[in-house]
N, C-alpha and C positions, 0 to 999 in steps of 0.2 A: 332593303328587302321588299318593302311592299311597293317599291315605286318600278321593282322589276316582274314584280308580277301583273303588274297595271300595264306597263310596256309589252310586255312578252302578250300581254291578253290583246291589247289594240293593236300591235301587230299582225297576229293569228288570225282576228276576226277581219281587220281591213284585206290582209290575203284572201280571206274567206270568199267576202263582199264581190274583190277583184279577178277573183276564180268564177263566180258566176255570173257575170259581167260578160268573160271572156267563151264561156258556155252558151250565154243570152247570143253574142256575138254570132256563134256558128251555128246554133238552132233558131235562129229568126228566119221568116221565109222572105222578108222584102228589106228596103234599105233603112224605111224609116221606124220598123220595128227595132234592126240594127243598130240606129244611130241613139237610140235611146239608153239601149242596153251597153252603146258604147260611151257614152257621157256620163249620164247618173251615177249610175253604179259604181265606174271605173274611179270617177273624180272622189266618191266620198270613201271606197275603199284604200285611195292613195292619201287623203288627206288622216286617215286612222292610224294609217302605217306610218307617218310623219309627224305624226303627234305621239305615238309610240317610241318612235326612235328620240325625237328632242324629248319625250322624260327619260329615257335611256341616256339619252348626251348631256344632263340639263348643269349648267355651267361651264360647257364647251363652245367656243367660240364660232362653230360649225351649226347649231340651234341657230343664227340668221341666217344661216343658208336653206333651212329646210321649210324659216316659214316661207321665204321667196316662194321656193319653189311650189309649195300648194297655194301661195296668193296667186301665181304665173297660170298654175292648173284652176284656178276659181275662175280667173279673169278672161281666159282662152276657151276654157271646156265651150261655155253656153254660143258663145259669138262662131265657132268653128260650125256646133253643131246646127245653130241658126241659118246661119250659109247655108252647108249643104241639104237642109230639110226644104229650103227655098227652092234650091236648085232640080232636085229629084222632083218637087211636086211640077216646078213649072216641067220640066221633063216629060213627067208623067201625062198631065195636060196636054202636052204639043202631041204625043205620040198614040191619044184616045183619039183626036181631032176636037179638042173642047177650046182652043185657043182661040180669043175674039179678034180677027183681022180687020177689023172696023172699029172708029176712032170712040173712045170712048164718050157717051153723050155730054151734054153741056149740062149743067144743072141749072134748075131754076130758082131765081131769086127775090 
């Protein structure tokens, strides 16, 4: 009884999380605003709702399946969002004219 109101709650509130996530999503005005509201949020909304369902499933053999799946979403989220935060700024940089076409100097030693 109380391990379904504890699920049913981590559920509700992880939707909640990934409801405005997906909000953040289409009210940001640039990418890298975007891209925050699409990792943070999203990643810790899904791992609630995952932790929700394995105490809803808990002695089901299907509970290794769900931690996979939010270690998959821990391990992926930051490295995807990494990338393309890299990618936009160098972007953004080429298309101001701020890119240094000249070798970078030597340092002294």
């Amino acid at each position: 009884m109380i391990g379904d109101i504890i699920s049913t709650a981590l559920i509700l509130f992880g939707a909640l999380v990934a409801l405005t996530a997906s909000i953040g999503l289409v009210r940001f005005p640039d990418t890298l605003s975007r891209m925050h509201a699409a990792t943070k949020p999203q990643t810790f909304g899904l791992l609630l709702i995952l932790a929700g369902a394995s105490i809803r499933l808990s002695g089901n053999v299907d509970v290794g399946m769900l931690i996979l799946s939010g270690l998959f979403a821990l391990i992926t989220a930051p490295v995807v969002a990494h990338r393309l935060g890299r990618l936009v700024y160098r972007e953004q940089r080429a298309r101001d004219g701020l890119t240094n076409s000249d070798p970078e100097p030597e340092t002294e030693q």
